[in-house]
N, CA, C and O atoms as CSV, one atom per row, in Angstrom:
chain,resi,resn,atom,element,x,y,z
A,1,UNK,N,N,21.636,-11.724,4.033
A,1,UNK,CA,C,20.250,-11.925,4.425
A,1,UNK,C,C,19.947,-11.048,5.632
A,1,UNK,O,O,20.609,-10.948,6.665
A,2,UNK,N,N,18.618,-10.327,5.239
A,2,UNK,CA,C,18.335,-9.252,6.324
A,2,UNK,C,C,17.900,-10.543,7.903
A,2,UNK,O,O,17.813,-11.761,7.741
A,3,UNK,N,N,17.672,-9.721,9.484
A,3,UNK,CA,C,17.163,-10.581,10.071
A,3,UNK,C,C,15.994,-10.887,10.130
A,3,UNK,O,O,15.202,-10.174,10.745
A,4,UNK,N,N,15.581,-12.105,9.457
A,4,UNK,CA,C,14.039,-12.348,9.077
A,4,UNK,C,C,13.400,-12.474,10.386
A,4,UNK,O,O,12.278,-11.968,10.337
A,5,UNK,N,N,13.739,-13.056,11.782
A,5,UNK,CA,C,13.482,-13.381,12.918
A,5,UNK,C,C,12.898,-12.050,13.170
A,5,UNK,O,O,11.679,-11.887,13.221
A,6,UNK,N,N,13.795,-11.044,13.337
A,6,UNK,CA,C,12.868,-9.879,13.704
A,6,UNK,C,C,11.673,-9.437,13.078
A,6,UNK,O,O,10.585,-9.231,13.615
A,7,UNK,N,N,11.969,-9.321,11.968
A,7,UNK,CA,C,10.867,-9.168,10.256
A,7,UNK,C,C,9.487,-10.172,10.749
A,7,UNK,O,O,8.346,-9.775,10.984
A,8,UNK,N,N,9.989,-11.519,10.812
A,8,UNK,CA,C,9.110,-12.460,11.621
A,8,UNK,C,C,7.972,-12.436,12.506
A,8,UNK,O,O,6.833,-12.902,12.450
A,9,UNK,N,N,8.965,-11.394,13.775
A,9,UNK,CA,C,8.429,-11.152,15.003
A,9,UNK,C,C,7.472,-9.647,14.525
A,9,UNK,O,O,6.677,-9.145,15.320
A,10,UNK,N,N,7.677,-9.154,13.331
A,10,UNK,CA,C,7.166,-7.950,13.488
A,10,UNK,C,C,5.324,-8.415,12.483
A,10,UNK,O,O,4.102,-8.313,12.586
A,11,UNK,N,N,6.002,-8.732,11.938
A,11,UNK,CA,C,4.897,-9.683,10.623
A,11,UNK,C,C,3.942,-10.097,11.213
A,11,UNK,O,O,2.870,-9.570,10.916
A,12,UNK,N,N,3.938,-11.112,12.197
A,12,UNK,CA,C,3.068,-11.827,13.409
A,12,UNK,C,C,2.205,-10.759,13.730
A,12,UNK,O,O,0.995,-10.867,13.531
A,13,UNK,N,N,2.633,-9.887,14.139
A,13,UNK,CA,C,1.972,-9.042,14.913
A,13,UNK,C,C,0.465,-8.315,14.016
A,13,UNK,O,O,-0.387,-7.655,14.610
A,14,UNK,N,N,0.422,-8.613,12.578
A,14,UNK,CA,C,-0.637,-7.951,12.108
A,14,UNK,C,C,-1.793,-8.977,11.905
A,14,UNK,O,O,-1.780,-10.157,12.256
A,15,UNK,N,N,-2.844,-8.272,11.241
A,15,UNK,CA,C,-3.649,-9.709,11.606
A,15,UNK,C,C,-4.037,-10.378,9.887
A,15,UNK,O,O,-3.368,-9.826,9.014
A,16,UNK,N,N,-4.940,-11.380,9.423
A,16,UNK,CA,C,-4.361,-11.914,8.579
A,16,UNK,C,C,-4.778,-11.317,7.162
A,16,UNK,O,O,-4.278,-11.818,6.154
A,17,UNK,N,N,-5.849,-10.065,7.034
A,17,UNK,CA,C,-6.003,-9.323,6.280
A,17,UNK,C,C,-4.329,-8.222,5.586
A,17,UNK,O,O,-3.967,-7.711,4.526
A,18,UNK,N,N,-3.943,-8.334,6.644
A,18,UNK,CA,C,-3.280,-7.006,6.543
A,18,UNK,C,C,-1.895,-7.961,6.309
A,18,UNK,O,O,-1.154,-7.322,5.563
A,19,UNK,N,N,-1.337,-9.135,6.641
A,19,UNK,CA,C,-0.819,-9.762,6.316
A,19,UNK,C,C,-0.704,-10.091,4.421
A,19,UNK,O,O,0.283,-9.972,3.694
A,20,UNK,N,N,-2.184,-10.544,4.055
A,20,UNK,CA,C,-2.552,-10.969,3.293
A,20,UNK,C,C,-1.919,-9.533,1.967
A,20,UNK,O,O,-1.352,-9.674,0.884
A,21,UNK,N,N,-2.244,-8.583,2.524
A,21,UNK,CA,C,-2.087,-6.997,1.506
A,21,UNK,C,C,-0.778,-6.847,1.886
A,21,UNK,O,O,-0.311,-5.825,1.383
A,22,UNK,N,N,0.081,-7.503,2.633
A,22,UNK,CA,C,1.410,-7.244,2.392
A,22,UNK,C,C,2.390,-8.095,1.549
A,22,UNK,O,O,3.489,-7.882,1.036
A,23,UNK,N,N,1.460,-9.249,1.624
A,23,UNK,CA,C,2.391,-10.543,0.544
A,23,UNK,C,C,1.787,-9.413,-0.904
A,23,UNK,O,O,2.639,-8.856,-1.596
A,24,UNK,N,N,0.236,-9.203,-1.203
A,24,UNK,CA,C,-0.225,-8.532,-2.417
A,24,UNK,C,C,1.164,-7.776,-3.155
A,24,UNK,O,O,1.714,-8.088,-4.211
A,25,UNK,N,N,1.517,-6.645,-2.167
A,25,UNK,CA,C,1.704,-5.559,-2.215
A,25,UNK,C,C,3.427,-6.156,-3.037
A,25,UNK,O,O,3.806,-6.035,-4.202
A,26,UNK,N,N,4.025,-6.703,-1.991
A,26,UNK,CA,C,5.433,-7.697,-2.623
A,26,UNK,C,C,5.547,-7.703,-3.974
A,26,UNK,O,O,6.350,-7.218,-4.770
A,27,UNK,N,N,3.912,-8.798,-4.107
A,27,UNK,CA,C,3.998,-8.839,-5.321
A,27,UNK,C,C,3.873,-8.213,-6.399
A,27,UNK,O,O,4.449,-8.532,-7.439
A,28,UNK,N,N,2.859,-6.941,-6.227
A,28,UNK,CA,C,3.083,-6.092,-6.844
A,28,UNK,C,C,3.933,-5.163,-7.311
A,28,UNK,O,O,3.729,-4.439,-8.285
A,29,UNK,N,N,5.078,-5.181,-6.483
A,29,UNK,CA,C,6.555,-4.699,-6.484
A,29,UNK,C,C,7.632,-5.777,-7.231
A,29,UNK,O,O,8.590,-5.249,-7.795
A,30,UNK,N,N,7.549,-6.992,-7.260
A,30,UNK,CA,C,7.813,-7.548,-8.194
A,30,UNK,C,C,7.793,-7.576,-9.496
A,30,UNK,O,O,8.666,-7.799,-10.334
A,31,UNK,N,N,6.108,-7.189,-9.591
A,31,UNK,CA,C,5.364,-7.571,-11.440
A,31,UNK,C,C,5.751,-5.629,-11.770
A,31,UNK,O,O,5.568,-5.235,-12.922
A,32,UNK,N,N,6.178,-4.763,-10.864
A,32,UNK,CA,C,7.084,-3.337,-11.276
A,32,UNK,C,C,8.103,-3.757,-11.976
A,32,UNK,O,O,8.107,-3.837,-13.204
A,33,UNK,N,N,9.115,-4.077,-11.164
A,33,UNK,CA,C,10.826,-4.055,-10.795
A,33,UNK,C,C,10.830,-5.255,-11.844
A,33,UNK,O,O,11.746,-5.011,-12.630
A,34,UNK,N,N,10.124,-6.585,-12.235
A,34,UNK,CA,C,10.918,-6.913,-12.839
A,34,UNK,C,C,11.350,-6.862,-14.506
A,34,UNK,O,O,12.256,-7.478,-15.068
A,35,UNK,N,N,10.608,-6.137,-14.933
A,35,UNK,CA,C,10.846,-5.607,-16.201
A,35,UNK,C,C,12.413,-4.697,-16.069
A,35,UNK,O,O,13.055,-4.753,-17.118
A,36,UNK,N,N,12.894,-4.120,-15.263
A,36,UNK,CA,C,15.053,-3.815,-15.491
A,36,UNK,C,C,15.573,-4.202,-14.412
A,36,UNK,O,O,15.580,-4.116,-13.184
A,37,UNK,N,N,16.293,-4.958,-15.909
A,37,UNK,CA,C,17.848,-5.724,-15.412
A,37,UNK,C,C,18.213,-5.027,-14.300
A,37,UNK,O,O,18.240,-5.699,-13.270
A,38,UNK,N,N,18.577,-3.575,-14.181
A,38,UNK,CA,C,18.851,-3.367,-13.178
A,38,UNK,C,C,18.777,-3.668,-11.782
A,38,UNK,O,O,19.693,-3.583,-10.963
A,39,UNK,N,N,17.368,-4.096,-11.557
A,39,UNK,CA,C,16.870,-4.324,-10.209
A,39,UNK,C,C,16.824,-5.626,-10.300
A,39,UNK,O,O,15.960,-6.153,-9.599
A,40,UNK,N,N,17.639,-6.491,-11.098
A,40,UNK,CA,C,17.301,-7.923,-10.768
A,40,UNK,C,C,17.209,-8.483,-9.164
A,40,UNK,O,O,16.460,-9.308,-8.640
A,41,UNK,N,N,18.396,-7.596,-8.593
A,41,UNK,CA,C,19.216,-8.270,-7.250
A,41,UNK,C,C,17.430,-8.264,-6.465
A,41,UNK,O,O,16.994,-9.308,-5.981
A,42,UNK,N,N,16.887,-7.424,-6.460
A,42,UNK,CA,C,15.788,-6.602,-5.782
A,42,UNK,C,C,14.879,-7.835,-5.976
A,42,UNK,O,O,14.919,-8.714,-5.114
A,43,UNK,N,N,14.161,-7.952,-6.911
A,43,UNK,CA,C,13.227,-9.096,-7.493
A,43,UNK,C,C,13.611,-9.891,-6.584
A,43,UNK,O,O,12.939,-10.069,-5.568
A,44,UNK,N,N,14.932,-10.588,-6.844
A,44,UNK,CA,C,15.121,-11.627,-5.981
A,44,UNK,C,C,15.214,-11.883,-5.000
A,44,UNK,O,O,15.449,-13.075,-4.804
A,45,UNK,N,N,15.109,-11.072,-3.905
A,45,UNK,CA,C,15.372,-10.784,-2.821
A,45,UNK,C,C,13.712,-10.457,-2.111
A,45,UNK,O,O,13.314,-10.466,-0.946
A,46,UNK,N,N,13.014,-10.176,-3.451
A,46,UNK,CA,C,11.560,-10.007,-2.804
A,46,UNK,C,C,10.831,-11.170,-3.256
A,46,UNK,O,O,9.656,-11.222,-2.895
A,47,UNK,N,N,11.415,-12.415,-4.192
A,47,UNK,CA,C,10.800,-13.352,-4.242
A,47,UNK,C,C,10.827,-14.275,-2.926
A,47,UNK,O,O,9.953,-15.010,-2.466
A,48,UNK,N,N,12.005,-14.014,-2.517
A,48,UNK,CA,C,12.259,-14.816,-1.317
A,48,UNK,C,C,11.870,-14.516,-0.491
A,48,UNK,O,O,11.856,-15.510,0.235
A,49,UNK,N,N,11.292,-13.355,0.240
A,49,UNK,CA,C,10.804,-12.178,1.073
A,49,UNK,C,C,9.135,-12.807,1.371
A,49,UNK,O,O,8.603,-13.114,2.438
A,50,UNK,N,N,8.639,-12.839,0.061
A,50,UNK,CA,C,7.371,-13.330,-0.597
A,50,UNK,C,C,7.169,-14.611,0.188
A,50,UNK,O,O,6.316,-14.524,1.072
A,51,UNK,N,N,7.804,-15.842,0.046
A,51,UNK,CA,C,7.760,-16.629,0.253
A,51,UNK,C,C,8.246,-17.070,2.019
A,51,UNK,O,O,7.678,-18.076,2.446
A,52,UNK,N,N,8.784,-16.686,2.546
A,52,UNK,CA,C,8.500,-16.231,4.051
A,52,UNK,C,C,7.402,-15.854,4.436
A,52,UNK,O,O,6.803,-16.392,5.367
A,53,UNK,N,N,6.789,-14.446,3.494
A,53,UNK,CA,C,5.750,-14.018,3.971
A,53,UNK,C,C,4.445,-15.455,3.990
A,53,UNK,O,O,3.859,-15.823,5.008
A,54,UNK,N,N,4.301,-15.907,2.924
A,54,UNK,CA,C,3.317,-17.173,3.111
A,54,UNK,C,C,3.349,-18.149,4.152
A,54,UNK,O,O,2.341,-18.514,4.756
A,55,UNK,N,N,4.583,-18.603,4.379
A,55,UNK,CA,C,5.020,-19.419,5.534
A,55,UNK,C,C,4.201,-19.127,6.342
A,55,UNK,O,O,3.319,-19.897,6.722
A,56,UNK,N,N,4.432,-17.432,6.920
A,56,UNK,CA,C,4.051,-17.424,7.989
A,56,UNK,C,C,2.389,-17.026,8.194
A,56,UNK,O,O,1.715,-17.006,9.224
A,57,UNK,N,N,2.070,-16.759,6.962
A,57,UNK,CA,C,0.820,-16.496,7.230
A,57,UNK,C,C,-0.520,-17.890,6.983
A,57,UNK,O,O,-1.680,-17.987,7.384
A,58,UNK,N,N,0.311,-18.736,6.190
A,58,UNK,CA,C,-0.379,-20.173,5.685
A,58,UNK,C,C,-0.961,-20.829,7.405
A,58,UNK,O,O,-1.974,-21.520,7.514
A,59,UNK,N,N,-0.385,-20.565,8.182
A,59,UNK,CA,C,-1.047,-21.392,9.500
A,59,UNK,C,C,-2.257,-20.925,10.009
A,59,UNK,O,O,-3.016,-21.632,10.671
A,60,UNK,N,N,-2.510,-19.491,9.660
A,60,UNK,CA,C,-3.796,-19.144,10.336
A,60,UNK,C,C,-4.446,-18.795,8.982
A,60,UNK,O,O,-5.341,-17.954,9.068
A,61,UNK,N,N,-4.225,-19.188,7.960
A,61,UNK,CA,C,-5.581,-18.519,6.781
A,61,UNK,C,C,-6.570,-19.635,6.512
A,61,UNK,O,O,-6.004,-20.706,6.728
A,62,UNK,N,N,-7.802,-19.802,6.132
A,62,UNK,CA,C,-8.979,-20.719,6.070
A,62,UNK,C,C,-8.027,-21.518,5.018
A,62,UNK,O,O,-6.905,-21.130,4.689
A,63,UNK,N,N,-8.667,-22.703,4.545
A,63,UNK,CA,C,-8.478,-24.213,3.639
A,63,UNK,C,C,-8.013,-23.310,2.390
A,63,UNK,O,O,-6.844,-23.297,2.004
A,64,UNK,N,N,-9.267,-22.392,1.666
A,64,UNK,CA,C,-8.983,-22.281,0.433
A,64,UNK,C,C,-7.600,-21.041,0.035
A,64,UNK,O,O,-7.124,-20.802,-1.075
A,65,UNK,N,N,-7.312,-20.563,1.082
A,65,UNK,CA,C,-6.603,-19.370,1.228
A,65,UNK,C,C,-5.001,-20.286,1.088
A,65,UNK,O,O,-4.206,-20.151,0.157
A,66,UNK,N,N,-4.857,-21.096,2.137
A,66,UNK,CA,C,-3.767,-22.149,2.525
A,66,UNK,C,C,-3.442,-22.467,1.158
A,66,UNK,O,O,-2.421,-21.991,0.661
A,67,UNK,N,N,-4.389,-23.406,0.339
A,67,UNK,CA,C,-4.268,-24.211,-1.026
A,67,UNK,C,C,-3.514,-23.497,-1.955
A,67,UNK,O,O,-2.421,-23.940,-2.309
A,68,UNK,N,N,-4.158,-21.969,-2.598
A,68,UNK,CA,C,-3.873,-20.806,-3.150
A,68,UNK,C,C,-2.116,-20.350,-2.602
A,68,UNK,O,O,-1.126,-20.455,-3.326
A,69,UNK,N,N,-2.119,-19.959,-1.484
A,69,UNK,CA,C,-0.595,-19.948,-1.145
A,69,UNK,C,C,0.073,-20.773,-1.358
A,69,UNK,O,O,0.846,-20.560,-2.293
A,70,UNK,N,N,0.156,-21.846,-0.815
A,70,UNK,CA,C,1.072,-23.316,-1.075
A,70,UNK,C,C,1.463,-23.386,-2.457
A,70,UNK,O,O,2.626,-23.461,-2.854
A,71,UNK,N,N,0.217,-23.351,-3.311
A,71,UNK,CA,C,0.899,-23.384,-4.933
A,71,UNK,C,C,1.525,-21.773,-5.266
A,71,UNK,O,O,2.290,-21.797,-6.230
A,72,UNK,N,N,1.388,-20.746,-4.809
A,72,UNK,CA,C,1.962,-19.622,-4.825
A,72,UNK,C,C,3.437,-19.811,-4.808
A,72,UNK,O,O,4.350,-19.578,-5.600
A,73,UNK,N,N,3.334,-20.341,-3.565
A,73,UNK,CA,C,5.379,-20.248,-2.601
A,73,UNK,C,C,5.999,-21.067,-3.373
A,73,UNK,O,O,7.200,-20.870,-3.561
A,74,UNK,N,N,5.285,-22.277,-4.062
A,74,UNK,CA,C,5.601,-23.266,-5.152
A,74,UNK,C,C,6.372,-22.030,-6.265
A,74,UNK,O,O,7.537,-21.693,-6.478
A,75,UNK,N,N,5.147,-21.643,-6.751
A,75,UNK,CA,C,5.835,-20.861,-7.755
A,75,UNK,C,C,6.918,-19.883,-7.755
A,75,UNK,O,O,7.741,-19.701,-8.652
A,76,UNK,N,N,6.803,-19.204,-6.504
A,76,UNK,CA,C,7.349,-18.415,-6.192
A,76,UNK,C,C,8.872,-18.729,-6.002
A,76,UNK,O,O,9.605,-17.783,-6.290
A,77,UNK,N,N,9.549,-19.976,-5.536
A,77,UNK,CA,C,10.426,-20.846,-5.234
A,77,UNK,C,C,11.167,-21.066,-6.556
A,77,UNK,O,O,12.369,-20.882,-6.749
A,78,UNK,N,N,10.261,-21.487,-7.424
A,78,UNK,CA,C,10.817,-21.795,-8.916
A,78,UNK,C,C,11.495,-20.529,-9.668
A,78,UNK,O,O,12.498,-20.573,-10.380
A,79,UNK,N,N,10.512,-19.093,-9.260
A,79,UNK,CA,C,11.113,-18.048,-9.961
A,79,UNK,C,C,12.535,-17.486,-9.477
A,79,UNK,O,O,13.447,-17.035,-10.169
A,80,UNK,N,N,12.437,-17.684,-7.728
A,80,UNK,CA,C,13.770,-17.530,-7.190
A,80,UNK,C,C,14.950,-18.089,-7.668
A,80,UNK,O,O,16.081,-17.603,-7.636
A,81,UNK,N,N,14.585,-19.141,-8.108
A,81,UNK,CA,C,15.874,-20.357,-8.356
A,81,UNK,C,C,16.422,-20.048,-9.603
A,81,UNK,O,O,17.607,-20.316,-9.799
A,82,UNK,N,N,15.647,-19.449,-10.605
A,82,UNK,CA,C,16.305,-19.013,-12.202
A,82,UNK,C,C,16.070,-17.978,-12.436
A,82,UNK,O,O,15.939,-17.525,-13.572
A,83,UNK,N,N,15.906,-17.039,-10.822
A,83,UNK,CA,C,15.781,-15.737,-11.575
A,83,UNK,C,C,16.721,-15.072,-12.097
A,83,UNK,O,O,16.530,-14.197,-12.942
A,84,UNK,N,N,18.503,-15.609,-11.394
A,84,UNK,CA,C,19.682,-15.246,-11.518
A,84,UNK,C,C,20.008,-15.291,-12.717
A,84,UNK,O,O,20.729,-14.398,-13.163
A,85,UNK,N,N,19.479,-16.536,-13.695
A,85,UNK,CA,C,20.073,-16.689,-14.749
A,85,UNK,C,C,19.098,-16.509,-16.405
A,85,UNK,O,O,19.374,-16.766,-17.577
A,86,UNK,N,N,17.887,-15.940,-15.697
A,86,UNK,CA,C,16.651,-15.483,-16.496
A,86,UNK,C,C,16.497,-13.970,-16.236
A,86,UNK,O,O,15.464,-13.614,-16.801
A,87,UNK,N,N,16.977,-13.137,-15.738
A,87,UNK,CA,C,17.029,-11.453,-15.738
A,87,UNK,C,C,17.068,-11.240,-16.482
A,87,UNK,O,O,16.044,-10.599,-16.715
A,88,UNK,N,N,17.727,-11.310,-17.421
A,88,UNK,CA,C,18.496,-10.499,-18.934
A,88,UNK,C,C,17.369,-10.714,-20.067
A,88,UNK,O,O,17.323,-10.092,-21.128
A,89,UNK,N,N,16.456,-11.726,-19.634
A,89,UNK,CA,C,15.589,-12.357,-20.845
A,89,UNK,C,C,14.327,-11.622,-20.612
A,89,UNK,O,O,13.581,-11.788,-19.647
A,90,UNK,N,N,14.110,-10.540,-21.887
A,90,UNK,CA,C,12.919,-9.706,-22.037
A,90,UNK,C,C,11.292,-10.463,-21.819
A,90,UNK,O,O,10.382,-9.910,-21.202
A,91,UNK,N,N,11.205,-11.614,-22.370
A,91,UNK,CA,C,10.260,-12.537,-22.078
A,91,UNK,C,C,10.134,-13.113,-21.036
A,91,UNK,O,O,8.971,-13.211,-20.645
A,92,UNK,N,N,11.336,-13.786,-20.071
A,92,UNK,CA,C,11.321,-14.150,-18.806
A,92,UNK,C,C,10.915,-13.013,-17.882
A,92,UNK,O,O,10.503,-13.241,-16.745
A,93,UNK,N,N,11.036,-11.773,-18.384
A,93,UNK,CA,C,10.709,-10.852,-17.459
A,93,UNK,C,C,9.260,-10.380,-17.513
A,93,UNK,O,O,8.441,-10.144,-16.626
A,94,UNK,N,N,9.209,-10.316,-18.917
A,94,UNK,CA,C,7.739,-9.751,-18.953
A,94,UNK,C,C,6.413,-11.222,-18.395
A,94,UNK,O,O,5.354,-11.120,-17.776
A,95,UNK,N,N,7.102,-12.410,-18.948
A,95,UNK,CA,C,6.153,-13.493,-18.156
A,95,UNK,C,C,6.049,-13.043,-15.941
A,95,UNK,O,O,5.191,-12.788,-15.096
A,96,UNK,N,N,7.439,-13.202,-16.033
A,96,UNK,CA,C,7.133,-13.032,-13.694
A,96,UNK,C,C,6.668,-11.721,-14.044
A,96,UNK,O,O,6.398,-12.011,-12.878
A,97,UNK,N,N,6.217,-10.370,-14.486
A,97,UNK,CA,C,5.603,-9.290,-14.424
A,97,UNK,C,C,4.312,-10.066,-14.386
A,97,UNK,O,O,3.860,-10.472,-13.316
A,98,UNK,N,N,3.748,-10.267,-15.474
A,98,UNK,CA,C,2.886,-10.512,-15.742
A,98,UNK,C,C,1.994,-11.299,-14.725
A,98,UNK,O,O,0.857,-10.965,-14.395
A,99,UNK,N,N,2.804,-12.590,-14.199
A,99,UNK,CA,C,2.414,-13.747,-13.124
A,99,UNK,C,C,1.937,-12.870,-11.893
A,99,UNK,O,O,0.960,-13.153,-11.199
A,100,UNK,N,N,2.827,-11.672,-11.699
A,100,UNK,CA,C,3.095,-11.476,-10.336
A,100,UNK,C,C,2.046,-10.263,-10.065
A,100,UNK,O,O,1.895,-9.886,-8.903
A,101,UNK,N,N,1.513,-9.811,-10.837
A,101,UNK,CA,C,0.353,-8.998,-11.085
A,101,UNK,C,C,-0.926,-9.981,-10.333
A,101,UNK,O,O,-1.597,-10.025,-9.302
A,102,UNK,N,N,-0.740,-10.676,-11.580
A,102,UNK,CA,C,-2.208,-11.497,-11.422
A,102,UNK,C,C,-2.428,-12.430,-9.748
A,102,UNK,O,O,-3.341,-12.570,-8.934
A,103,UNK,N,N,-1.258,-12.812,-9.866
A,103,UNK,CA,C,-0.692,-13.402,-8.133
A,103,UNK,C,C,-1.541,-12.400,-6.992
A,103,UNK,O,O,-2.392,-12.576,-6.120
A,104,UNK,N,N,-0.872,-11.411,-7.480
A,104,UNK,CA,C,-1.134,-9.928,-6.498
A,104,UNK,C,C,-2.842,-10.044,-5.956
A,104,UNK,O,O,-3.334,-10.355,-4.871
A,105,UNK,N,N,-3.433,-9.636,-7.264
A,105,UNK,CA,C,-4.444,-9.673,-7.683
A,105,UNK,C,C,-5.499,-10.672,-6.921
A,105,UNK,O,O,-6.547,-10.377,-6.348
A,106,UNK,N,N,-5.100,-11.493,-7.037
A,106,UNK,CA,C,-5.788,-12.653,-6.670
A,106,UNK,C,C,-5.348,-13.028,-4.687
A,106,UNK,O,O,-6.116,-13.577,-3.897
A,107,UNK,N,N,-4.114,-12.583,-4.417
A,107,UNK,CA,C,-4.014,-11.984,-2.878
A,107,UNK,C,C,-5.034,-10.929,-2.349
A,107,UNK,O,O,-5.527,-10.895,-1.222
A,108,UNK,N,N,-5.174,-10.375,-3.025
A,108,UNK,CA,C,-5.851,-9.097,-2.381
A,108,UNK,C,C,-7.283,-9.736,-2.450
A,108,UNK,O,O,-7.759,-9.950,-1.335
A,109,UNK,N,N,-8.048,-10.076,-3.483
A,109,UNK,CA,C,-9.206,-10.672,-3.659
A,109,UNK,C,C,-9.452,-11.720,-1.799
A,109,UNK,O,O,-10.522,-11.706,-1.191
A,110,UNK,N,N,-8.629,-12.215,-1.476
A,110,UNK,CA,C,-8.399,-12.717,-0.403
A,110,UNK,C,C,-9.105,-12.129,1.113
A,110,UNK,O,O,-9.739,-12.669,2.019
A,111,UNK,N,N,-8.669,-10.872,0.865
A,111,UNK,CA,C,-8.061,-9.855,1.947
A,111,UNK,C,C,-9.522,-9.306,2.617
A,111,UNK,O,O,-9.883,-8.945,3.737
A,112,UNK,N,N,-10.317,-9.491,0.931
A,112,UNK,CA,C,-11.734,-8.801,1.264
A,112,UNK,C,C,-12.741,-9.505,2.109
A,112,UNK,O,O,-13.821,-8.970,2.358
């Protein structure tokens, strides 16, 4: 595990737009990468990444922004947990592509 504390301390520092286009952006690097096996390790490592990122940004975003994340990191949590043993599965992959697009999507809609 990289040091998130610093990552943390650096994250803070933007404000919550730009925050907001960096969870997007994650995810959009997700709904890439996870279509090959190859990069499983990667996915997973940015699902979890992802989900930090909300943490820290859920305290200062308005009600409806908060709601939207919370069930995000939800999801996001679930994909971490079987992503180890759902990589290999062409459908499991093309579904978190697919999710993590629209996820994206709907972050950025945020931002504006």
């Amino acid at each position: 595990m990289r040091n998130m504390e610093a990552i943390r301390n650096r994250y803070l520092q933007d404000d919550l737009k730009v925050r907001l286009g960096g969870i997007a952006a994650n995810l959009a690097r997700i709904a890439s990468c996870s279509s090959y096996p190859a990069d499983w390790e990667a996915v997973h490592s940015m699902l979890e990444e992802s989900e930090f990122f909300i943490e820290w940004t859920v305290p200062e975003a308005p009600p409806d922004v908060k709601a939207f994340l919370a069930e995000l990191q939800i999801q996001l949590a679930f994909w971490y947990l079987i992503w180890s043993k759902v990589h290999t599965d062409s459908q499991e992959c093309e579904k978190l592509g697919q999710l993590a697009r629209l996820w994206s999507q709907n972050v950025l809609g945020f931002g504006e």
